[in-house]
C-alpha positions as CSV (number, residue, x, y, z in Angstrom):
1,X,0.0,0.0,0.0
2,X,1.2,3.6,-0.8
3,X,2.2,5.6,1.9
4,X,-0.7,7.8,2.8
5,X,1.7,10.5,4.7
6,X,0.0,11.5,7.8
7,X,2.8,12.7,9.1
8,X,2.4,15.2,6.2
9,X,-1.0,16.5,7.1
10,X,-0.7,17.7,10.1
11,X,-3.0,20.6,10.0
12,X,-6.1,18.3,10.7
13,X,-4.1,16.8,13.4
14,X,-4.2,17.5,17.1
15,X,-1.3,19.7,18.8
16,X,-1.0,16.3,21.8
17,X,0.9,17.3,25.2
18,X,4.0,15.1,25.4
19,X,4.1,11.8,27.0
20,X,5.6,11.5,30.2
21,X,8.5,8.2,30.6
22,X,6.7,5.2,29.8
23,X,7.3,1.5,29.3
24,X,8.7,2.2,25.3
25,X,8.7,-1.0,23.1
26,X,10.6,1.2,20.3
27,X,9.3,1.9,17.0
28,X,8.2,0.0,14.4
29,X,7.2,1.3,10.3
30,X,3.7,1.1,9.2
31,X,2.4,1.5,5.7
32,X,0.0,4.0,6.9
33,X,2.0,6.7,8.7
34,X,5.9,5.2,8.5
35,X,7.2,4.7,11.9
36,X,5.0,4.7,15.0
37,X,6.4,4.8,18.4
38,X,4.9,2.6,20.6
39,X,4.9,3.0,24.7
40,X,2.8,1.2,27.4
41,X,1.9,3.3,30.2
42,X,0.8,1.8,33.6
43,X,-0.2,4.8,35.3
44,X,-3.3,7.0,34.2
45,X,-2.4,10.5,35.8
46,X,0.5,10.2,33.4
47,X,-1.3,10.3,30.0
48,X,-4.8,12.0,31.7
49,X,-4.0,15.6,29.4
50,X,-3.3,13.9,26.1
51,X,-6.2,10.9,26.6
52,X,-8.7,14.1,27.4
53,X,-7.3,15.7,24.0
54,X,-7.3,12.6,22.2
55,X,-10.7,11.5,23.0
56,X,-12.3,14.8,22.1
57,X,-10.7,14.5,18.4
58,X,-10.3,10.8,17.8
59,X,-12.7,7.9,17.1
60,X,-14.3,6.0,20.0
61,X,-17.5,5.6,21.9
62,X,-18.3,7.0,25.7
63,X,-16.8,4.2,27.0
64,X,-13.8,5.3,26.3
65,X,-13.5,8.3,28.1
66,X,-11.1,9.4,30.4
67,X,-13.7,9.9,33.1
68,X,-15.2,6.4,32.7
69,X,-12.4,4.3,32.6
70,X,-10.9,6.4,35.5
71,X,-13.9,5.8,37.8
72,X,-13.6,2.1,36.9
73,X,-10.2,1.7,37.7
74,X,-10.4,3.2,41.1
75,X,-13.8,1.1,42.3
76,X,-14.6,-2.2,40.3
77,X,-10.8,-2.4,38.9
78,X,-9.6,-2.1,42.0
79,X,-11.6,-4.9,43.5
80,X,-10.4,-7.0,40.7
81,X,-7.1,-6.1,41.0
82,X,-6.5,-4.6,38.1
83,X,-3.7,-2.2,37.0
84,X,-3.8,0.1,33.9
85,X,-1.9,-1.7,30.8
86,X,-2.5,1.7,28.6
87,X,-1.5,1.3,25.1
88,X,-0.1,4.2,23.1
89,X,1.3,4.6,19.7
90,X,2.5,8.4,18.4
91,X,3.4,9.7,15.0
92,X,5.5,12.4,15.0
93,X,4.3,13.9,18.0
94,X,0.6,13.2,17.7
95,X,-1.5,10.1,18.9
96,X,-2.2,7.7,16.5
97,X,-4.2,5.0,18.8
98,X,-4.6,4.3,22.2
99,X,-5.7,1.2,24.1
100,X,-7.6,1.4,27.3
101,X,-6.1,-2.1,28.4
102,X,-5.8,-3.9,32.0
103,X,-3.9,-6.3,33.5
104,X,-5.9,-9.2,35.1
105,X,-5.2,-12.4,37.5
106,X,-6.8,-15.2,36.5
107,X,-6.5,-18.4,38.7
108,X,-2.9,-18.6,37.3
109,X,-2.7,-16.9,34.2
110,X,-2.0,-13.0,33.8
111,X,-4.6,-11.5,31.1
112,X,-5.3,-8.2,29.6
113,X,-8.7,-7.1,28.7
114,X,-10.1,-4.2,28.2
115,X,-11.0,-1.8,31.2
116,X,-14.4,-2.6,32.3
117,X,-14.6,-5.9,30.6
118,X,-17.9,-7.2,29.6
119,X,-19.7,-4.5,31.4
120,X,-18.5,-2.1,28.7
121,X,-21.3,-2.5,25.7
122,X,-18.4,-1.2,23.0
123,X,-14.6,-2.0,23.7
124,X,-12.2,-0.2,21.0
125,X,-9.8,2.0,21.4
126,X,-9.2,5.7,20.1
127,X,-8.2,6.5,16.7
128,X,-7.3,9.2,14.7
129,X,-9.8,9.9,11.8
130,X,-6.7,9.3,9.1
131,X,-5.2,6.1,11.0
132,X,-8.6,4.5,11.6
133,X,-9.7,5.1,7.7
134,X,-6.9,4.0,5.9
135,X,-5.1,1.4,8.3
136,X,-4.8,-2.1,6.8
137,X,-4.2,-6.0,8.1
138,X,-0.6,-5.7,7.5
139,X,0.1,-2.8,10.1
140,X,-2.0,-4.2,12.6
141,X,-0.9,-7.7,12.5
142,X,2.7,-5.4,12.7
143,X,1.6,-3.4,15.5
144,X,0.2,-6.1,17.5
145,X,3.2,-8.8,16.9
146,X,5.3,-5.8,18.0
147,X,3.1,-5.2,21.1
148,X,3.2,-9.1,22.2
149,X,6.9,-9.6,21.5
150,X,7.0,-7.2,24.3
151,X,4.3,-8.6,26.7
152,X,6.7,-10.0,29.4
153,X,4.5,-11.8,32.2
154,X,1.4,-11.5,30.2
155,X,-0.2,-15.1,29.1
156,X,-3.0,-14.0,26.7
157,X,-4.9,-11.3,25.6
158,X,-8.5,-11.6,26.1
159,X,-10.7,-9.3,24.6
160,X,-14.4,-9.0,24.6
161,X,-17.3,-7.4,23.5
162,X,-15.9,-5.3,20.3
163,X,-17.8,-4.0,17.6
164,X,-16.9,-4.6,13.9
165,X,-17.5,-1.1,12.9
166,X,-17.7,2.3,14.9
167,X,-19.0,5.2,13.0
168,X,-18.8,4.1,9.8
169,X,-15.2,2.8,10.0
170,X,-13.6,-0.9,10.1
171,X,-12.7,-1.7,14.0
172,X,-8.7,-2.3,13.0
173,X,-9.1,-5.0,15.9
174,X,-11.0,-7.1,13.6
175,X,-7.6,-7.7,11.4
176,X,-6.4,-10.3,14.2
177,X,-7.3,-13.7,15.4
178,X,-11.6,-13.4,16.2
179,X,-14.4,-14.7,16.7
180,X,-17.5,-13.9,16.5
181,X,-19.7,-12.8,19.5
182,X,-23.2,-14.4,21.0
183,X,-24.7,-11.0,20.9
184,X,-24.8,-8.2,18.4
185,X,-25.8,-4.8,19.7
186,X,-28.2,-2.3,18.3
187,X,-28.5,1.5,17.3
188,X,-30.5,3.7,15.3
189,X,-30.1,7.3,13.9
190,X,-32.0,10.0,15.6
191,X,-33.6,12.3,13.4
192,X,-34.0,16.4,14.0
193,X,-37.5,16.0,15.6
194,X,-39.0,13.0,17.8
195,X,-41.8,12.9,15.4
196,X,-39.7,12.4,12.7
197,X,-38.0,9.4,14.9
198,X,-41.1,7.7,15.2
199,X,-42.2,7.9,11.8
200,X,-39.1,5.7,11.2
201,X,-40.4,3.5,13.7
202,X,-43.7,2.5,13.6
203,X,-44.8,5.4,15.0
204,X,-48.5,4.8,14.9
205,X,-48.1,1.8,17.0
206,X,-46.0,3.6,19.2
207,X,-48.0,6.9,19.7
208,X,-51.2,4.4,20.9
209,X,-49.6,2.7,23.4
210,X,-47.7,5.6,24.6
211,X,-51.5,7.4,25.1
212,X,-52.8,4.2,26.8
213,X,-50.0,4.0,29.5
214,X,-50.6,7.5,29.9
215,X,-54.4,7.2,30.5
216,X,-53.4,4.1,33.2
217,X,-51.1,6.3,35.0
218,X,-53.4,9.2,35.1
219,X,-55.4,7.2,37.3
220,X,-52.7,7.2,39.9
221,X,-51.8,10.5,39.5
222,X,-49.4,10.5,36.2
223,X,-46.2,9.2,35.4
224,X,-43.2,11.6,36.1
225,X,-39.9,11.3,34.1
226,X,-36.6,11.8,36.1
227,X,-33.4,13.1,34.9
228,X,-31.2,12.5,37.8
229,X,-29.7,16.1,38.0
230,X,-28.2,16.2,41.7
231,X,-26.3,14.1,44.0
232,X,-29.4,12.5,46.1
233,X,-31.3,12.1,42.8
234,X,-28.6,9.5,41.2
235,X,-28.0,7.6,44.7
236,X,-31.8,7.0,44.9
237,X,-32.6,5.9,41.3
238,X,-29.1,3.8,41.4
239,X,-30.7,1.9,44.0
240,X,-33.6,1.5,42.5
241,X,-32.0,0.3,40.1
242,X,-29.7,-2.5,41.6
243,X,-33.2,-3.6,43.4
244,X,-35.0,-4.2,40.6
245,X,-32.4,-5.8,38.6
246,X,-31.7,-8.2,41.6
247,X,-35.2,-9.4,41.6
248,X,-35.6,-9.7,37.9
249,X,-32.1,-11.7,37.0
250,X,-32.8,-14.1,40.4
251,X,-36.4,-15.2,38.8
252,X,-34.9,-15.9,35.6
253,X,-31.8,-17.5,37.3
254,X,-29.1,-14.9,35.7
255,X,-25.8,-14.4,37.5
256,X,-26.2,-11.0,38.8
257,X,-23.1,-9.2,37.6
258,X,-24.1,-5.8,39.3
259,X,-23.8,-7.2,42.3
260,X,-19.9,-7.8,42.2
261,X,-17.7,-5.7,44.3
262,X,-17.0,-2.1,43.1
263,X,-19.8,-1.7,40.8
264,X,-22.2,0.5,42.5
265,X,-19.0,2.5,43.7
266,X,-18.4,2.9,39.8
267,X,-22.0,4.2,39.0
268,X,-22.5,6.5,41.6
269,X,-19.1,8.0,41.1
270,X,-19.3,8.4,37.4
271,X,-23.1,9.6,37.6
272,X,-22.2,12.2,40.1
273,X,-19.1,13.1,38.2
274,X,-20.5,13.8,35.2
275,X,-23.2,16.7,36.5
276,X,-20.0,18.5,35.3
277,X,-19.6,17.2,32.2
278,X,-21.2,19.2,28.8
279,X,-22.3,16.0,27.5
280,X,-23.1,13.3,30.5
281,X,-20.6,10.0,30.7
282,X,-23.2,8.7,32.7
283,X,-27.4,10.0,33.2
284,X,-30.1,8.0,35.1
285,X,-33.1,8.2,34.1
286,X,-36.3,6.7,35.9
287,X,-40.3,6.9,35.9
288,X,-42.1,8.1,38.7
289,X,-45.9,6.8,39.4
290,X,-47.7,7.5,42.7
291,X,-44.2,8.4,44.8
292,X,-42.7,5.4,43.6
293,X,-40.4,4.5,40.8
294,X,-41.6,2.0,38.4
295,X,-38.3,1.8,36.1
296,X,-35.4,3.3,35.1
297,X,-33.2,3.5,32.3
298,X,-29.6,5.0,32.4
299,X,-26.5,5.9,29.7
300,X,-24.1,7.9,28.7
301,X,-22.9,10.3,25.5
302,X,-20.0,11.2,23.3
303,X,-19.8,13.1,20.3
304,X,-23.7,13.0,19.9
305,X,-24.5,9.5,20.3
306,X,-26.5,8.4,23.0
307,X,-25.1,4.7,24.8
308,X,-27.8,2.8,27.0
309,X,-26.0,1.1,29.6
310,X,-28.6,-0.6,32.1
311,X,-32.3,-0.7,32.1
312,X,-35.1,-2.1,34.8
313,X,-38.5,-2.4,36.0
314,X,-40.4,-2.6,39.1
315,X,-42.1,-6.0,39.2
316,X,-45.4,-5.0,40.8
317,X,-48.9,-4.3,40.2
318,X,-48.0,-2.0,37.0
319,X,-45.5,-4.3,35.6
320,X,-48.3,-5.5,33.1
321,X,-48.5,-1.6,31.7
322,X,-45.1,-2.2,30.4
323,X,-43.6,0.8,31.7
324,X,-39.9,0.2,30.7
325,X,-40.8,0.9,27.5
326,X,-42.8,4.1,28.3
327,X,-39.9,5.5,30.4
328,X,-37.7,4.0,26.8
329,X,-40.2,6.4,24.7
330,X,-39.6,9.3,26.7
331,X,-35.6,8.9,27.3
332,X,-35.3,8.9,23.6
333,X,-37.6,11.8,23.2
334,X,-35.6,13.8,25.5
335,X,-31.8,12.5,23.6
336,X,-33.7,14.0,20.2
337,X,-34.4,17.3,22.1
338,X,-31.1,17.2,23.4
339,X,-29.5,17.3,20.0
340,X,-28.2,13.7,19.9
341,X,-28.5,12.1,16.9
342,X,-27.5,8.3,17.1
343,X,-28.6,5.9,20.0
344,X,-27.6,2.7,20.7
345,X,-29.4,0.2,23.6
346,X,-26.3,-2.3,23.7
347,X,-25.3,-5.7,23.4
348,X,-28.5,-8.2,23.5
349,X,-31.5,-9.3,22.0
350,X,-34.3,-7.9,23.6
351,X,-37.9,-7.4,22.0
352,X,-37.3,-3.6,23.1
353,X,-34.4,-3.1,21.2
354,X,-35.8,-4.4,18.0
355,X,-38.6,-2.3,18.3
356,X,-36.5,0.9,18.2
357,X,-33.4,0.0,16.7
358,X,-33.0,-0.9,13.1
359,X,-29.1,-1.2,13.1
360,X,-28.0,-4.3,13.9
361,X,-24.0,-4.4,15.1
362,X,-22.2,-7.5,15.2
363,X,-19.7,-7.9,17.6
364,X,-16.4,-10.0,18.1
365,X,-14.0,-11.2,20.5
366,X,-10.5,-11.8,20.3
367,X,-8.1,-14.3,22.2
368,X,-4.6,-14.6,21.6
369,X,-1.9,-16.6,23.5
370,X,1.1,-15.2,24.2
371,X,2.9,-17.6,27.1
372,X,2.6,-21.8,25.9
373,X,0.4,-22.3,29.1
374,X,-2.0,-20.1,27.8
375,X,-2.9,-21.7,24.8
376,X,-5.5,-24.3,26.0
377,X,-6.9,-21.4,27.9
378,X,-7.6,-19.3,24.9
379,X,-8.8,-22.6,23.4
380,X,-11.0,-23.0,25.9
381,X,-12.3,-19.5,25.5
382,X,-12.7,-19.8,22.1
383,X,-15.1,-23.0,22.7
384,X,-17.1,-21.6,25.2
385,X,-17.9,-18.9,23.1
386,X,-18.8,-20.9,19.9
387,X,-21.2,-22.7,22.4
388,X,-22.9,-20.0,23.7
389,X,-23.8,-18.3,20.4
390,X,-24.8,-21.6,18.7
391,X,-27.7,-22.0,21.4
392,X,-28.4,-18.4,21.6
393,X,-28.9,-18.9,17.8
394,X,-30.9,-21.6,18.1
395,X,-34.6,-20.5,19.5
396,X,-35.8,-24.3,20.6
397,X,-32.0,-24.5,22.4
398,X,-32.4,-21.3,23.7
399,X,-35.6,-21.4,25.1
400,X,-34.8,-24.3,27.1
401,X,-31.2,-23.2,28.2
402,X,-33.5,-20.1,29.7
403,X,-35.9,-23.1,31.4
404,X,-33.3,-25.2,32.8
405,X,-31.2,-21.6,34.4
406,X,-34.2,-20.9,36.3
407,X,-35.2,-24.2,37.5
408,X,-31.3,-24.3,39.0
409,X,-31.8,-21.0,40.6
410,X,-35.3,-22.4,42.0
């Protein structure tokens, strides 16, 4: 491939603060930019000023913000014991991509994944516009040989939950060693008015059940939508919250993931942290009906679109009014006012999600071995994976893998 130059244009790039001394695994040529420094850095104080730049001019989803993958390393990554494994690469000067990686313990093995794991909807990293559009399989494979010839005490790399495509652009990630996920996630495009949205949507439908839940709340004095805008607002819908998703995941017999150590520390701190913020890392959301809250619905924003991150309901008398999906109606009434114009509800099939969203993402993981021990773990991985999404793919195999994981909780 001909050298594009990069290095050449740098009027569209970003003026980035120096790195401080890092972990530097030397430099290595590319087709797309010629040589590229690459660093690891295991402190995030270090690289907070250029990440903040980089992430305000690159490509990369919410999740990827400073602010969120700080709050997770000092609650839930800390509980894991997990310690930043930040991967860099510069071009004269200016960030090319960076990789929001973390060291892991697993039973014997050393792993890095990316910060937040599985409870991140979209791991990538952060690209430059020109890296990210005209990068090709023979400088990844480059850069990532180059960054595992380097990975002393590291086993594998494990890493979940990526998207093929981000805004229009091939994930670079996608040039390794993959496979593909169990779930796909899904988005849509928000258009400049709400009634516009729902005429893309089966609006009519929409509109009559939206009036009908209205007319059932009226009768207990109307349904309230909250926009958790101060410190005692996000503490009592987070609770909420974790409540109702408790009870819902123990009837149908779901591991309750919320519930692990650090992760309502996480939440709280990166909801209360972003009433700062111009555009929200983190906004809770829930639906008020006679003094109590019947669901709620929280997420996060970057560069205009819109991530859903958790959802519940109250399982009660009202439960049967559906009023997840009335609090879902209003949430993405208020993103289109708001100016947002893409929305995504995650990873998962849910009837909800293919109401709203027609975008389907598929997803991907990748695991490669780097120790010998290793590779009948990333073997391993690799099956368990290929199992899940073969029953998950399968309706009749499905349905009764749902059966038989409540009946064990029972």
């Amino acid at each position: 491939m001909q050298n594009t130059g990069i290095v050449n244009r740098e009027r569209v790039l970003v003026d980035a603060p120096p790195l401080s001394p890092a972990e530097t695994l030397g430099d290595i040529s590319t087709s797309i930019c010629g040589r590229i420094t690459i660093s690891i850095h295991r402190d995030l104080d270090e690289i907070e000023a250029l990440w903040q730049e980089f992430e305000n001019t690159g490509i990369c989803s919410v999740y990827q913000r400073f602010n969120w993958i700080e709050k997770w390393m000092n609650s839930a990554g800390k509980e894991l014991g997990a310690s930043p494994y930040i991967i860099v690469g510069m071009a004269a000067g200016k960030p090319m991509f960076l990789y929001p990686f973390a060291r892991y313990c697993r039973g014997p093995f050393c792993v890095v994944n990316w910060i937040g794991g599985s409870h991140t909807n979209f791991n990538l990293g952060i690209y430059h516009p020109d890296f990210i559009k005209n990068v090709r399989l023979n400088d990844m494979r480059a850069i990532f040989a180059h960054v595992i010839e380097h990975a002393d005490g590291i086993d594998a790399f494990e890493l979940c939950c990526q998207p093929m495509s981000w805004q229009g652009h091939n994930n670079p990630l996608n040039f390794l060693k993959r496979i593909a996920s169990p779930n796909h996630a899904f988005s849509m495009q928000l258009e400049a008015t709400f009634e516009d949205v729902l005429a893309q949507h089966n609006g009519k439908k929409k509109r009559k059940k939206f009036r009908a839940q209205t007319r059932a709340m009226e009768a207990l004095g109307g349904a309230t939508l909250i926009r958790a805008e101060c410190e005692d607002d996000i503490l009592r819908l987070l609770d909420v919250a974790l409540a109702q998703i408790k009870v819902r995941l123990d009837r149908m017999g779901v591991n309750n993931v919320f519930e692990e150590k650090g992760i309502r520390t996480f939440f709280s701190d990166l909801a209360i942290a972003s009433l700062d913020e111009a555009e929200p890392s983190l906004m809770i959301y829930g639906l008020e009906v006679d003094g109590k809250i019947r669901a709620t619905f929280a997420g996060g924003g970057h560069k205009g679109r819109f991530s859903g991150c958790f959802t519940s309901i109250a399982m009660d008398e009202l439960t049967h009014t559906s009023p997840g999906d009335m609090l879902l109606y209003m949430v993405i009434e208020d993103c289109v006012n708001r100016g947002y114009s893409s929305f995504d509800l995650g990873r998962g099939e849910e009837r909800y999600k293919s109401s709203w969203c027609n975008e389907v993402v598929p997803m991907f993981e990748s695991f490669i071995p780097v120790s010998k021990k290793a590779i009948l773990l990333t073997a391993y991985d690799h099956l368990k994976i290929t199992v899940k999404r073969t029953i998950k793919q399968n309706p009749r195999l499905w349905d009764l893998a749902k059966q038989l994981r409540a009946r064990r909780r029972q």
